[in-house]
KEKE-3310 file (N, C-alpha, C; in steps of 0.2 Angstrom, whole numbers, plus 5000, padded with zeros to 4 digits):
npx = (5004:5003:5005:5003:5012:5008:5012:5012:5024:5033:5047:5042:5033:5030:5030:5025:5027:5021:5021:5016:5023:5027:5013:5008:5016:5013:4999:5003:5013:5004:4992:5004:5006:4992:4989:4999:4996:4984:4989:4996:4987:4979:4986:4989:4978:4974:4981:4979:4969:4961:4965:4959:4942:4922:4911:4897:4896:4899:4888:4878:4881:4880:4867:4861:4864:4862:4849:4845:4850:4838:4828:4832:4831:4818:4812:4817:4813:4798:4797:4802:4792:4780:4785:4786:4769:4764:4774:4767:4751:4758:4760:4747:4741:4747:4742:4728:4732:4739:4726:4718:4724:4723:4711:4710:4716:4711:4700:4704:4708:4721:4733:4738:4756:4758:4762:4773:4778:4783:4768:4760:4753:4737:4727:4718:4709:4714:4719:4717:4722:4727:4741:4756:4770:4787:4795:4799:4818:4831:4838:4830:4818:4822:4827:4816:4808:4816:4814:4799:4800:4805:4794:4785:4790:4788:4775:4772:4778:4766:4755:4756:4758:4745:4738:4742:4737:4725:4721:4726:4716:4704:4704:4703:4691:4684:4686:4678:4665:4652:4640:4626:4619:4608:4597:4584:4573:4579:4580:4584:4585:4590:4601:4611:4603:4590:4571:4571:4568:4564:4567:4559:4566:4577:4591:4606:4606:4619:4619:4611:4594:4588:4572:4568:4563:4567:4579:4584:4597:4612:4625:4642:4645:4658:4672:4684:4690:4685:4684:4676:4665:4653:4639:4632:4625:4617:4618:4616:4618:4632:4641:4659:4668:4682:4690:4700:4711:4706:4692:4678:4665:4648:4636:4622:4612:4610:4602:4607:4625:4637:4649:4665:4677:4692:4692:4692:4681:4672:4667:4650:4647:4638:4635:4630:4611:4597:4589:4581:4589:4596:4595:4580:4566:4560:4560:4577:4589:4604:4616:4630:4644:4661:4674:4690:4686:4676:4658:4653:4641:4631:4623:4633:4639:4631:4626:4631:4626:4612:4613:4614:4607:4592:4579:4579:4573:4576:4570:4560:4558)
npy = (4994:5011:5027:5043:5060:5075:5091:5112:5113:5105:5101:5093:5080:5067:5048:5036:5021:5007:4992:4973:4969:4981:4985:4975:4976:4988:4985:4979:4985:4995:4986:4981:4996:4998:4989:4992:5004:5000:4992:5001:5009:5003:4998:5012:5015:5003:5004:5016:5018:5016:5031:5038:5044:5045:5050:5053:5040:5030:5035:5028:5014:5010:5012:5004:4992:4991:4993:4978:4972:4972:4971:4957:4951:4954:4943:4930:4934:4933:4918:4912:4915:4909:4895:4892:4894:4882:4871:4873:4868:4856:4850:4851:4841:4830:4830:4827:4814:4809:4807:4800:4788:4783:4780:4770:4762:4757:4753:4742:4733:4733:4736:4754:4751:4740:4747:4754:4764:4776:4782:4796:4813:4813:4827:4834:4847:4862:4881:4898:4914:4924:4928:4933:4927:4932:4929:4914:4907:4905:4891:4887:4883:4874:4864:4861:4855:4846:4838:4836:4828:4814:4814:4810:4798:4788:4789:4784:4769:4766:4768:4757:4749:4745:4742:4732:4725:4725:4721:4708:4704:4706:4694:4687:4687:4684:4670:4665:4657:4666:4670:4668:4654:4652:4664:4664:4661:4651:4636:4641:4637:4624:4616:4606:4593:4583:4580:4565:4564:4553:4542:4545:4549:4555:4564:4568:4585:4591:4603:4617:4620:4625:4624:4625:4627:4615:4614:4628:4639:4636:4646:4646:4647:4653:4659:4647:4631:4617:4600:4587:4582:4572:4557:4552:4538:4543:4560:4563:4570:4577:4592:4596:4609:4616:4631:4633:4637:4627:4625:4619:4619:4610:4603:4596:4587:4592:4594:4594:4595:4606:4608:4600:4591:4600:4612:4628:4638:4654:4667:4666:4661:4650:4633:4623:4613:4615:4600:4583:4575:4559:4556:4563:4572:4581:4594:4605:4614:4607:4614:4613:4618:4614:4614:4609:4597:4594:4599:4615:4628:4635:4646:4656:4661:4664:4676:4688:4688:4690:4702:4709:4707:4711:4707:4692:4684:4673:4659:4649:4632)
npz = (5000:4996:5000:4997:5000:5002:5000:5005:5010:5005:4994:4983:4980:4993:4994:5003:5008:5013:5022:5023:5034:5041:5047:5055:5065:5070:5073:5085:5094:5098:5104:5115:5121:5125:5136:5144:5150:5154:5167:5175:5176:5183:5194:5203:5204:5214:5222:5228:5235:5244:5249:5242:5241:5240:5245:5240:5234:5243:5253:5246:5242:5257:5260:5250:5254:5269:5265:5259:5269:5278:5272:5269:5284:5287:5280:5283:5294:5293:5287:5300:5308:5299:5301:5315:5315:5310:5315:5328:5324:5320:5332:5339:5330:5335:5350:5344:5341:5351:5358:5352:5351:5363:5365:5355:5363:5373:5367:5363:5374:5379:5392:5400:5404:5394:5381:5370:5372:5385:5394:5390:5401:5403:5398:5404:5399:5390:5393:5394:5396:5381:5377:5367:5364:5359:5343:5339:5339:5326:5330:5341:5336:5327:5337:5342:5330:5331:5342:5341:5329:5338:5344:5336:5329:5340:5342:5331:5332:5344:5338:5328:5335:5341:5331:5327:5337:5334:5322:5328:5335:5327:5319:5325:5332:5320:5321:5329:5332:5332:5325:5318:5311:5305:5300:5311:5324:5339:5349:5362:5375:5376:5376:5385:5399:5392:5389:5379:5363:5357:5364:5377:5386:5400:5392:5387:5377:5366:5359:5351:5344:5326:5320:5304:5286:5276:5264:5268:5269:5277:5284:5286:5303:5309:5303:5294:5292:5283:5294:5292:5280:5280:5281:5296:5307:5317:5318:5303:5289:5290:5294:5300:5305:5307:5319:5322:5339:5345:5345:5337:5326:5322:5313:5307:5303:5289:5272:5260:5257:5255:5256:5256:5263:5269:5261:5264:5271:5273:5286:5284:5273:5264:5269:5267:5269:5275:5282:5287:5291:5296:5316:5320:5321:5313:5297:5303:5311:5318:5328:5336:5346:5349:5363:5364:5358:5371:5370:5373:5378:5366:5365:5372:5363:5350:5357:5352:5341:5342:5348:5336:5329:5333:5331:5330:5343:5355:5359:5370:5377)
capx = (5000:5007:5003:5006:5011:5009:5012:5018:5034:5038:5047:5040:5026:5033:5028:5027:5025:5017:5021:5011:5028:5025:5005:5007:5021:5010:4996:5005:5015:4998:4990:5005:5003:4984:4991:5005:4992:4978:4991:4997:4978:4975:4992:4989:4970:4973:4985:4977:4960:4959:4964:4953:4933:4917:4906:4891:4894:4899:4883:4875:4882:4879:4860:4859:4866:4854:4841:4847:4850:4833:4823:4834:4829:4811:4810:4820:4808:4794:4798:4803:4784:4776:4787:4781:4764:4766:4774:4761:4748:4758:4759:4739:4739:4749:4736:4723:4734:4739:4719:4715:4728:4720:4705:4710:4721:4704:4694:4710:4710:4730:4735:4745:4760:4758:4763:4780:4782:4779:4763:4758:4751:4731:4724:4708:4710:4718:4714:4720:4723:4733:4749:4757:4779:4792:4798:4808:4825:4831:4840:4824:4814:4826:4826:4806:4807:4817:4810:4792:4803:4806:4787:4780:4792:4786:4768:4769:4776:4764:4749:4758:4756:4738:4735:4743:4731:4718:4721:4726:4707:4699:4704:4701:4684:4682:4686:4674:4656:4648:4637:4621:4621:4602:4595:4578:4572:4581:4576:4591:4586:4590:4607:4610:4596:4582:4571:4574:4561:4563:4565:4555:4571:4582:4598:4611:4609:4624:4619:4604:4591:4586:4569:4568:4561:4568:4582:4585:4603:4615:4630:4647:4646:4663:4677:4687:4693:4682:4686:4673:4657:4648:4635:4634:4622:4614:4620:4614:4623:4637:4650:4662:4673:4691:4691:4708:4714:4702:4685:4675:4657:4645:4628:4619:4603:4607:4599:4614:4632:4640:4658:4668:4684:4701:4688:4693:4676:4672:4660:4644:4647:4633:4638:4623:4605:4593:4585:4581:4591:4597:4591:4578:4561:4559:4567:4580:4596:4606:4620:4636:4649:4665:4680:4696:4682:4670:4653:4651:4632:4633:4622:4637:4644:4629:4624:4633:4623:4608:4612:4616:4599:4585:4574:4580:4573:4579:4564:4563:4552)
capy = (5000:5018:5033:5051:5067:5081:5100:5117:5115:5100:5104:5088:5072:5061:5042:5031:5012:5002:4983:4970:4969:4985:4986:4970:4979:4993:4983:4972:4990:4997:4981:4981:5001:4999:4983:4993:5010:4997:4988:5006:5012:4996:5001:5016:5013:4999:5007:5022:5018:5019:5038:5043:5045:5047:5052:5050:5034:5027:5035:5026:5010:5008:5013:4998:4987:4991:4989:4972:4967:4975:4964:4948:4949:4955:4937:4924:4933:4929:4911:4908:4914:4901:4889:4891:4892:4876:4869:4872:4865:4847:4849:4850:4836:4825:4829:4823:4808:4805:4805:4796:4782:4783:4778:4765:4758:4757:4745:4734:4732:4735:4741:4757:4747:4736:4751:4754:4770:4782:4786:4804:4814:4814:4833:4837:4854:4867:4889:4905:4921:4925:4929:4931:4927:4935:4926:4909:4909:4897:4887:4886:4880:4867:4861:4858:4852:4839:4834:4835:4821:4810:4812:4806:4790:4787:4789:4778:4763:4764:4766:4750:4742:4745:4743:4725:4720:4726:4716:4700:4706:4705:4688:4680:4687:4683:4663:4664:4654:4671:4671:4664:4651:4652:4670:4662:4661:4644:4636:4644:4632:4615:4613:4600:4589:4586:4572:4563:4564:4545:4537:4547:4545:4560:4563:4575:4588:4594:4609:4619:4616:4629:4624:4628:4622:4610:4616:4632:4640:4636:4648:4644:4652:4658:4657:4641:4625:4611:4595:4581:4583:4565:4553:4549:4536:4551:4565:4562:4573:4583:4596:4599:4615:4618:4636:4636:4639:4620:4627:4618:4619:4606:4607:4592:4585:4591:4589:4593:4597:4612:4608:4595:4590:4604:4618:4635:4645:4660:4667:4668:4657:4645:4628:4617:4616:4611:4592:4580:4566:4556:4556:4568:4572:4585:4598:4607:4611:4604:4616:4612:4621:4612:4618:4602:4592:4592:4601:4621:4631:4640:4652:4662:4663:4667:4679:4692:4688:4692:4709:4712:4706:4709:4705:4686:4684:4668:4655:4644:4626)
capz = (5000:4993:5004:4994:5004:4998:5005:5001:5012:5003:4985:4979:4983:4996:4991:5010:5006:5021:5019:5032:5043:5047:5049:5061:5070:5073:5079:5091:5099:5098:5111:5121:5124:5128:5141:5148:5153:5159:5172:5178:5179:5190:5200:5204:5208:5221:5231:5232:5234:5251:5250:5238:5245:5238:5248:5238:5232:5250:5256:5241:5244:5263:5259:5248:5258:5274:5262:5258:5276:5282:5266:5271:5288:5287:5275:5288:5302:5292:5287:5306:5309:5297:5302:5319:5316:5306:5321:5330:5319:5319:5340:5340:5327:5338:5353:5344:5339:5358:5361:5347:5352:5370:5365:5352:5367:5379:5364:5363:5381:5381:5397:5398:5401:5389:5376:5369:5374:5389:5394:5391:5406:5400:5396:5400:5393:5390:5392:5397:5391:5377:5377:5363:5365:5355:5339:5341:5335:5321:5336:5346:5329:5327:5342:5343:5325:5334:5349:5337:5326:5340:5346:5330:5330:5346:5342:5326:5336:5349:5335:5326:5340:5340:5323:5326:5341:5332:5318:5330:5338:5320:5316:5333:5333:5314:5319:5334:5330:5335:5321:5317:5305:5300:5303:5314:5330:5339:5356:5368:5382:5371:5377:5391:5401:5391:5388:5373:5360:5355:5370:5383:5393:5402:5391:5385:5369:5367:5354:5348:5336:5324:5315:5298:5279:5271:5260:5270:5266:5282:5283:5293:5309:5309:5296:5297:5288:5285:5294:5288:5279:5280:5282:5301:5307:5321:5313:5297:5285:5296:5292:5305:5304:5314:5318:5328:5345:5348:5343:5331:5325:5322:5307:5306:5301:5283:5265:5257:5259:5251:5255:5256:5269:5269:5259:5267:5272:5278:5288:5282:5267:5264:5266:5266:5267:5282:5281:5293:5289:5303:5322:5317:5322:5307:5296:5308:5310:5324:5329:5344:5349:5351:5363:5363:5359:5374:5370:5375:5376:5359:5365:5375:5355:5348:5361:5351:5334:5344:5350:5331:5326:5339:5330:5331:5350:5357:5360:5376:5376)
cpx = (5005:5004:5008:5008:5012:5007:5016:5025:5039:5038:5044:5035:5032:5030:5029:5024:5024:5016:5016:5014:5025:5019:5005:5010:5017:5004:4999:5008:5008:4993:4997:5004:4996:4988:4996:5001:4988:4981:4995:4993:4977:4982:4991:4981:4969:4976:4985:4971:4959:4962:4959:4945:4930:4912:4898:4891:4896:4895:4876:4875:4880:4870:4857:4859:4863:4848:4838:4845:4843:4827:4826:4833:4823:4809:4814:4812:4800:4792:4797:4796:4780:4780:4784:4775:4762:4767:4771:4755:4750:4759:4753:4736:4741:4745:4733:4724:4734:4732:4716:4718:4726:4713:4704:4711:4715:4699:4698:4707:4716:4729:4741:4752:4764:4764:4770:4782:4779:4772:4764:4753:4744:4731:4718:4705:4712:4715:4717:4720:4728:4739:4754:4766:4781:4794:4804:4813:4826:4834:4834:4821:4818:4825:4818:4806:4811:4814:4803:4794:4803:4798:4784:4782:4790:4779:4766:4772:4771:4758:4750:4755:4749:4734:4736:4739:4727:4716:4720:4716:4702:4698:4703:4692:4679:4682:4684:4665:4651:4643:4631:4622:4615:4598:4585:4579:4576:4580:4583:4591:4588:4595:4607:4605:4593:4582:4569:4565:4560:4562:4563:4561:4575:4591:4601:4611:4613:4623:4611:4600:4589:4580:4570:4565:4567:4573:4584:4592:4606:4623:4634:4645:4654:4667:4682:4689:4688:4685:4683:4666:4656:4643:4637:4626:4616:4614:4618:4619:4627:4642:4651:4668:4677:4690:4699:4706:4707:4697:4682:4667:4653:4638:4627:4611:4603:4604:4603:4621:4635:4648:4661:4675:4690:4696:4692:4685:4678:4667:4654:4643:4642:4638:4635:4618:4601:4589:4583:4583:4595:4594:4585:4568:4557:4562:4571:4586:4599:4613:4625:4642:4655:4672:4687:4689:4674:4664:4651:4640:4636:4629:4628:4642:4637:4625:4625:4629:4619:4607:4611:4610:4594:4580:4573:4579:4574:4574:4565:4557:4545)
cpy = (5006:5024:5039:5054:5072:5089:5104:5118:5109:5102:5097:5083:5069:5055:5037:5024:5008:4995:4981:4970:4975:4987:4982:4973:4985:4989:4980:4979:4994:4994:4982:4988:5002:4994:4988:5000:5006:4996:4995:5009:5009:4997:5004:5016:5010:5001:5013:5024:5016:5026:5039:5040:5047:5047:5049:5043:5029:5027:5030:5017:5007:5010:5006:4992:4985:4989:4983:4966:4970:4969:4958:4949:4949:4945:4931:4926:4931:4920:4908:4909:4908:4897:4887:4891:4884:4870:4867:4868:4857:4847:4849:4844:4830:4825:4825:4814:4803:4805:4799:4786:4778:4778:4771:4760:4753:4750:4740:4731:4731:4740:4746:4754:4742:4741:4753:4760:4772:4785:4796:4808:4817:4823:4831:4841:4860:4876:4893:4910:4919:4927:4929:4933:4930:4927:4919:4910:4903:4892:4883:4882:4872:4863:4857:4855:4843:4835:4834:4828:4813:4807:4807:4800:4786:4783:4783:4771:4762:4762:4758:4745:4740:4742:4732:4722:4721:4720:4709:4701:4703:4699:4681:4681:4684:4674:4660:4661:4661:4674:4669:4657:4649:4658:4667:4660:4652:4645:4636:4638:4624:4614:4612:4596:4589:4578:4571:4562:4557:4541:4539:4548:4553:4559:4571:4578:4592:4601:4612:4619:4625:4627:4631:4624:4618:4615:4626:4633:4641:4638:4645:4652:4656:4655:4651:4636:4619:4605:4590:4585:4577:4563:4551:4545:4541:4557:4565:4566:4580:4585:4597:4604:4618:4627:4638:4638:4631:4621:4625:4619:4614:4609:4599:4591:4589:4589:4588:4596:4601:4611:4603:4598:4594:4610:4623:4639:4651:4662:4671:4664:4651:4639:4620:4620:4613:4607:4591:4573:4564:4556:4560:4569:4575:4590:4602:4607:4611:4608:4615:4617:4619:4615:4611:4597:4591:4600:4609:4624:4635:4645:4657:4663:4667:4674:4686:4693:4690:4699:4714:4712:4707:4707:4697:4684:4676:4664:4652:4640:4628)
cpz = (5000:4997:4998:4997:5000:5002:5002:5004:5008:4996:4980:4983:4986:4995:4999:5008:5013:5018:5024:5034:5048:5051:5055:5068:5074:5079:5087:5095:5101:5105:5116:5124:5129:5136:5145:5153:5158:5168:5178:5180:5185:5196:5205:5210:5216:5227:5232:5232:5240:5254:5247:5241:5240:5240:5248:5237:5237:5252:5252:5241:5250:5263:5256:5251:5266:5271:5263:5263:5278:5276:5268:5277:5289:5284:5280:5292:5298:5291:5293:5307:5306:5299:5310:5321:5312:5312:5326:5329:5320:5326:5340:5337:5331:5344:5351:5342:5344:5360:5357:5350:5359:5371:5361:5357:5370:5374:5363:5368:5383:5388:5395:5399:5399:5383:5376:5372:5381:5389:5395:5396:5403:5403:5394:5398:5395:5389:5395:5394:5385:5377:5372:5364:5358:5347:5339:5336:5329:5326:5339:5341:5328:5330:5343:5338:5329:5338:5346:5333:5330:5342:5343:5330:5335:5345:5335:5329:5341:5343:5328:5330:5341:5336:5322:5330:5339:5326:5320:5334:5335:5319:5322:5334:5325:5316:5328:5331:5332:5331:5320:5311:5301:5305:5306:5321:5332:5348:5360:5375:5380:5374:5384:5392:5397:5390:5381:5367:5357:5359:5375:5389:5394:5399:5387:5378:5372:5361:5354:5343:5334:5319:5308:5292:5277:5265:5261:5270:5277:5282:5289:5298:5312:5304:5299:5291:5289:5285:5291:5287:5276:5282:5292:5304:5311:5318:5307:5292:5290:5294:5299:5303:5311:5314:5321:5333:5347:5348:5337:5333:5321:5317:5304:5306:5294:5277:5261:5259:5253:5250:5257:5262:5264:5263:5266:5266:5277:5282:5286:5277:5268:5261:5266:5267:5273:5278:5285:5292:5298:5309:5322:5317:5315:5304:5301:5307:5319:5324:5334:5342:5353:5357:5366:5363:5364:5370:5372:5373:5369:5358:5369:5368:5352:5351:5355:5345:5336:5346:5342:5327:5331:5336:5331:5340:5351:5359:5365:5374:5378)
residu = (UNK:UNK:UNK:UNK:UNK:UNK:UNK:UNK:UNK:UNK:UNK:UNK:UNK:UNK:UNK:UNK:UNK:UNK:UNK:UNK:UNK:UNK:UNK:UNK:UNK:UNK:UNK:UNK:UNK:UNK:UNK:UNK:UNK:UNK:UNK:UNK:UNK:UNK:UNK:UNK:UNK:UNK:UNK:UNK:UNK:UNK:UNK:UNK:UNK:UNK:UNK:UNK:UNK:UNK:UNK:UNK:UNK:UNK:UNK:UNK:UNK:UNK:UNK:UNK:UNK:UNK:UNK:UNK:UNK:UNK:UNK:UNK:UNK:UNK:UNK:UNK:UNK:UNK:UNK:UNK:UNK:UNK:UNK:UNK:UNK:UNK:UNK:UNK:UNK:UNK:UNK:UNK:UNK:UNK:UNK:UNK:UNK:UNK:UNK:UNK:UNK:UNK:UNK:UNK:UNK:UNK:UNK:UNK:UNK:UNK:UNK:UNK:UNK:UNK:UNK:UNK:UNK:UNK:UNK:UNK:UNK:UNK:UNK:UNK:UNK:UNK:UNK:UNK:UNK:UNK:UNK:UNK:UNK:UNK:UNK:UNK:UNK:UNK:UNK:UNK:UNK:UNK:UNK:UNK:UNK:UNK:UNK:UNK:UNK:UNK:UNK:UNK:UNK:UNK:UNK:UNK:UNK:UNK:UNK:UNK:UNK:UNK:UNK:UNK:UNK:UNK:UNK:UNK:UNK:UNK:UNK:UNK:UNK:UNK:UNK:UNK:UNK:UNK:UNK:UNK:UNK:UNK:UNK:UNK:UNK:UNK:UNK:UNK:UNK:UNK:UNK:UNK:UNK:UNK:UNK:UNK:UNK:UNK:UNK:UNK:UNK:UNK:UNK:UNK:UNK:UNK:UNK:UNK:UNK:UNK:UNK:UNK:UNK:UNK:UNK:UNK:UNK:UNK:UNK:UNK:UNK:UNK:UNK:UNK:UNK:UNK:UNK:UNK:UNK:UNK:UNK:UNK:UNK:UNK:UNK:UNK:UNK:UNK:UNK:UNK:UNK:UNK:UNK:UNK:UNK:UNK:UNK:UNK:UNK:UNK:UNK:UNK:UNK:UNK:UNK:UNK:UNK:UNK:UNK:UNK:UNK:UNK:UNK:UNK:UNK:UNK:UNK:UNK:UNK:UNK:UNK:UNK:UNK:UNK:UNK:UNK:UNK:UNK:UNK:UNK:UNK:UNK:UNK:UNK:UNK:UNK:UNK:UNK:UNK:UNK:UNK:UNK:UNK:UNK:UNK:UNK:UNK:UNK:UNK:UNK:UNK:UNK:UNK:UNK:UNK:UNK:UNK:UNK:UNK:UNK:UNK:UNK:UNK:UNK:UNK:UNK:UNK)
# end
C-alpha cells in the first residue's frame, strides 16, 4: 500500500510504502501500549483507593446494603413465623393423635403398660389468656422440629402396635362361631338335660336346634377349615369345621352338603341346606359348639349375633 504526501513545504510528493511487517508491527505496539496504561491504571487505583473518598457513592452504597440486610431479615423473620405456626399446627395434630391412640388403646383392652412408649400425662383441657411470646430463634425452631421428630416416631410405634392388636382382635373374633348360622328364632334352652324325643328318657343335647324348611341355606358360623362333611348314622349329613385355637362347630341334620373336607370358608358362606336326615324328628338344624372336643352352650357365642339382630329373640320350650 502507497501513501502520497503532499504539501507546500515540501518541494515535491513524498511516496510512503506500508508493507504487512509494518502494519502487524503497529498493531502488536499498539495492544501492548493499551496493556501497559491498563496495568498502571489498576496500580495506581489499588493502592490508592483507600485515599481517595466518595462520599456520595459510599453514602449510596451503605444505603443499599441496609436495604438488603433490612429485606433479608424482614424474610427469615417471616419464614421463622410460618414455620412456627406450622409447628404448632403438627403439635395440636399429635394431641389429637395421643387422644385418638388413647381411645383405640381402651377398645383393645391394652393396658397402659403394655405400650412401647411412655405414657403421656392425660389433658383434660387446655385455656387461658393470650399471650402472645416474642419470635423463636432458628435454634429454638430446630430444636422443637426435633423433639416433634422424636414424638411422632414414638407415636407411630405405639399406633403400630395398635394397629397389630387390632388386627390379632379382627381375626380371633372373625374365627369365633359368634354368628348365626340360620337368621331364625332357635330354642336357647335345648342345650343340656332334656328328655329325649325317641325314648322318653332324660339325656344330654349337646347343641341347639334351629327349625327351619327343608332346603334352608345354612351359613358357617365363623370362618374356618372344614374337617369332615359325611353321612353319620345320628347326625345324618354333618359338616364339621376347625376354627383354631380347639374350637370347632358342628351342622347336622342336613339335606345337602356344600363343601367337602380341607375347603377353606368363611364366615357367612353357605355351606349346606337344612334336612332332617338322621336322628331327626323334622326339618332342623342341629347346631354344637365344640372347645378340645367336649361340648360348650353355643348360646354364650351366639349371644353376640343376637344383639346384632334383635329382631331374632331367642325362643325357650
Amino acid at each position: 500500500m502507497h501513501i502520497i504526501l503532499v504539501s507546500n513545504r515540501l518541494a515535491k510528493a513524498r511516496t510512503i510504502t506500508i508493507t504487512p511487517i509494518i502494519l502487524v508491527s503497529a498493531a502488536v505496539a499498539f495492544a501492548l501500549l493499551i496493556l501497559c496504561l491498563s496495568s498502571v491504571f489498576s496500580y495506581f487505583a489499588v493502592r490508592h483507593a483507600a485515599e481517595i473518598r466518595l462520599p456520595f457513592v459510599e453514602e449510596l452504597v451503605r444505603a443499599v446494603s441496609a436495604e438488603d440486610a433490612a429485606r433479608s431479615k424482614e424474610f427469615v423473620r417471616e419464614n421463622l413465623k410460618a414455620m412456627a405456626v406450622r409447628l404448632g399446627e403438627m403439635q395440636a395434630q399429635l394431641t389429637r393423635m395421643d387422644s385418638l391412640g388413647d381411645r383405640i388403646a381402651k377398645l383393645t383392652g391394652i393396658k397402659p403398660q403394655e405400650l412401647a412408649v411412655p405414657q403421656r400425662p392425660v389433658l383434660d383441657g387446655r385455656g387461658g389468656p393470650l399471650i402472645r411470646a416474642a419470635a423463636p430463634s432458628t435454634g429454638e425452631l430446630q430444636q422443637a422440629l426435633a423433639d416433634l421428630s422424636n414424638q411422632l416416631e414414638s407415636r407411630s410405634d405405639t399406633l403400630a402396635l395398635l394397629e397389630s392388636r387390632l388386627f390379632d382382635e379382627r381375626v380371633r373374633q372373625n374365627m369365633l362361631p359368634s354368628s348365626l348360622p340360620i337368621e331364625v328364632q332357635w330354642n336357647a334352652s335345648g342345650f343340656g338335660w332334656r328328655v329325649d324325643p325317641f325314648t322318653g328318657e332324660n339325656a344330654l343335647h349337646e347343641g341347639v336346634d334351629f327349625p327351619a324348611e327343608v332346603g334352608t341355606s345354612i351359613r358357617a358360623a365363623a370362618a374356618g377349615v372344614v374337617l369332615r362333611a359325611e353321612r353319620h348314622p345320628e347326625y345324618g349329613n354333618l359338616i364339621e369345621i376347625d376354627h383354631g385355637n380347639d374350637i370347632t362347630t358342628r351342622y347336622a341334620h342336613t339335606s345337602k352338603m356344600l363343601v367337602t373336607p380341607g375347603t377353606i370358608v368363611k364366615r357367612g358362606q353357605i355351606i349346606a341346606e337344612v334336612g332332617t336326615s338322621g336322628r331327626s324328628t323334622g326339618p332342623h338344624l342341629h347346631f354344637e359348639v365344640r372347645y378340645k372336643g367336649i361340648a360348650q352352650n353355643p348360646n354364650r357365642f351366639l349371644l353376640q349375633a343376637t344383639n346384632n339382630t334383635p329382631h331374632l329373640a331367642r325362643s325357650s320350650p
